[in-house]
C-alpha positions in Angstrom: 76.8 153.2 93.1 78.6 149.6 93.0 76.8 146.4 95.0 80.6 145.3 95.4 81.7 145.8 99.2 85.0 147.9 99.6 87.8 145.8 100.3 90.3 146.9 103.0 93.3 148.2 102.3 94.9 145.2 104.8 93.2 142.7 103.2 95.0 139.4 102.9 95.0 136.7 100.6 94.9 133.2 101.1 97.4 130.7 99.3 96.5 127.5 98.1 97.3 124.6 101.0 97.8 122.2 97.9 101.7 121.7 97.9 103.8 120.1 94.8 104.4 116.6 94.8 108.0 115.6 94.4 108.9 115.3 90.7 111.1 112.2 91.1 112.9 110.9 88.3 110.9 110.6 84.6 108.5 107.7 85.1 107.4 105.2 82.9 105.4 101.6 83.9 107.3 98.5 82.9 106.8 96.5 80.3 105.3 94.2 82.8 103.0 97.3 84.5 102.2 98.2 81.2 101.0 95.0 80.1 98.7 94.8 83.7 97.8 99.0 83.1 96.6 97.6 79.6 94.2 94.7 81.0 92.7 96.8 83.5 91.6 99.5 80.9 90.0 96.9 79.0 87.3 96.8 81.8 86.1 99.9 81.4 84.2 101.5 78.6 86.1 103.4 76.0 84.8 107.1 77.4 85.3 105.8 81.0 89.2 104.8 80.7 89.4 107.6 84.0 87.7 105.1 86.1 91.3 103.1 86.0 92.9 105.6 88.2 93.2 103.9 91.1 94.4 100.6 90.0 96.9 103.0 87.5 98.1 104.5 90.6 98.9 101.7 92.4 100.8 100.2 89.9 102.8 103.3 90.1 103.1 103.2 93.8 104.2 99.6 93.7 106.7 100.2 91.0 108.3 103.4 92.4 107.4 103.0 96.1 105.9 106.2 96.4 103.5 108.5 94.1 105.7 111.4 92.3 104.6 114.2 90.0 105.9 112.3 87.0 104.1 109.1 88.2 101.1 111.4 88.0 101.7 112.8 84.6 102.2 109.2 83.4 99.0 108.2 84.4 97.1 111.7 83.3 99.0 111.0 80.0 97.8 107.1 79.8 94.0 107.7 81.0 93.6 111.0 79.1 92.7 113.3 82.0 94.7 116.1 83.5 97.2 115.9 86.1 94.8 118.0 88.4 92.6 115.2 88.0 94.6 112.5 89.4 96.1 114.9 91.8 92.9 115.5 93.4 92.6 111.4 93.7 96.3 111.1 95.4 95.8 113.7 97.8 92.1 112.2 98.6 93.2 108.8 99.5 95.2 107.9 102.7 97.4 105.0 100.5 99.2 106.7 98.4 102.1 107.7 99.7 103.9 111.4 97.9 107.2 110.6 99.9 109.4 107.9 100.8 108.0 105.0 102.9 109.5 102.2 104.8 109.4 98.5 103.2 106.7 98.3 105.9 103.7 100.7 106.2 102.2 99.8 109.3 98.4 101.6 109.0 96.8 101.5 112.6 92.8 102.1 112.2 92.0 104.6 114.8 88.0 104.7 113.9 85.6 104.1 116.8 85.6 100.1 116.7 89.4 99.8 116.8 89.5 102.9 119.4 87.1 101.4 121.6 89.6 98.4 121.7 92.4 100.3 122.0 94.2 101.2 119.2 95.6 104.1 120.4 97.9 101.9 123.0 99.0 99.8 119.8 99.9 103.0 118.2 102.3 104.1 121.4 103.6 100.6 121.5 104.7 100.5 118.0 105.9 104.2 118.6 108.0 103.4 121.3 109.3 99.6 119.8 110.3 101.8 116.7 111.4 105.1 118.3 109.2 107.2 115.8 106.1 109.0 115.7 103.1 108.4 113.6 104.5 109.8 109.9 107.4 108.8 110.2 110.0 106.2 108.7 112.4 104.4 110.9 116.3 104.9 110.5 117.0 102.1 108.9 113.8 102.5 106.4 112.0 99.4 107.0 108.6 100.6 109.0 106.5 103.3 108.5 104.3 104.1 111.2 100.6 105.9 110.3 97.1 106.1 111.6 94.5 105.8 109.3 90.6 105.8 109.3 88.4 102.8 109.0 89.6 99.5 107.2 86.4 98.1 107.6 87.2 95.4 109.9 85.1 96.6 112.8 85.0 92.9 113.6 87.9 92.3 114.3 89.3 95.6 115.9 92.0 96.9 116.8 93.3 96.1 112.8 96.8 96.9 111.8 97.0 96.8 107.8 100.9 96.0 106.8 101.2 97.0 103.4 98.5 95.4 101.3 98.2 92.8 104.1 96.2 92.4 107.7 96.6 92.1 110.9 93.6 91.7 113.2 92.6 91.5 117.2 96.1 93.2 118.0 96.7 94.1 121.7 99.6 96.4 122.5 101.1 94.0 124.1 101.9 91.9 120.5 102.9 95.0 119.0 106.5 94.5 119.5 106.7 90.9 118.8 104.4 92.2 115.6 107.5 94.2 114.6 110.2 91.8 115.4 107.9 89.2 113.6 108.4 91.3 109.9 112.1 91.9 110.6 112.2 88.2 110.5 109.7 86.6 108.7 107.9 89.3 106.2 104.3 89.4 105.9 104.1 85.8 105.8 103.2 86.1 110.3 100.2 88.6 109.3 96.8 86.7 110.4 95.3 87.8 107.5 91.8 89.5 106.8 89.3 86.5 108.5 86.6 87.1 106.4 88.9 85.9 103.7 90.3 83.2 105.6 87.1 81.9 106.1 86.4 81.4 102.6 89.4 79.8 102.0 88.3 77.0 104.5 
């Protein structure tokens, strides 16, 4: 007598959804990211160096443009945890990018503040001013067009993040001047988070 059910004999199995990040070419921070990987450790506690994964991964993302498997070993290698590890933190977070992006990531918020306000028209104006949908990179490789969830700027909704930048109280109607504005100019026309332009003051 077994307590194990019978299994059918058209019994499928599942396969893992987790897919393998592009290996890129070998990867190693410069001298420059090595020297800011190396201050940021120093903040944590010796047996805590795995708490630096996020600001270790960013200077990857910055250095290579996007996250590859070898950026991931790097940092598994550097912090003393396993590749799963920081795999599991890459595909958790909505900022790290495992493919080619556009010099600008456009990141609409979609959460209930901004939607309320209409983010969804921002995201079909920028769609249409760039002829791509959200996911996608432009032709020419300069935006990248996403939606992502809250940027805690309920505030100031709708919130289009550029980058590491902000752009706050958009209306769809600025969302092709908005583009036309960073083919110009750069980052420099982004209004910028207010509350930290109120400090500033």
């Amino acid at each position: 007598m077994s307590f194990h059910p019978k299994m059918a004999y058209d019994a499928t199995f599942h396969r893992s959804a987790r897919r393998r990040e592009d290996e890129g070419p070998p990867f190693a921070y410069t001298a420059e990211n090595r020297a800011r990987f190396d201050e940021i450790v120093k903040r944590y506690p010796p047996d805590r160096r795995r708490s630096a994964v996020l600001p270790a991964l960013y200077l990857v993302q910055h250095q290579h443009g996007y996250i590859t498997a070898n950026g991931i070993r790097h940092v598994a290698e550097l912090l003393g945890i396993t590749r799963a590890d920081v795999e599991d933190v890459v595909s958790y977070y909505s900022m790290f990018y495992t493919k080619p992006v556009g010099k600008f990531v456009l990141n609409v918020c979609r959460t209930l503040s901004c939607a309320v306000n209409g983010a969804e028209r921002v995201t079909e104006a920028l769609s249409t001013k760039l002829g791509i949908k959200p996911g996608e990179t432009d032709p020419t490789g300069t935006f990248t067009l996403m939606e992502v969830e809250c940027l805690g700027a309920c505030d100031r909704a709708p919130i289009v993040m550029v980058n590491d930048a902000w752009h706050e109280c958009v209306k769809p109607v600025d969302a092709a001047r908005l583009v036309d504005d960073l083919r110009a100019r750069g980052e420099v026309v982004l209004s910028g988070c207010q509350h930290v332009v109120e400090r500033r003051r």
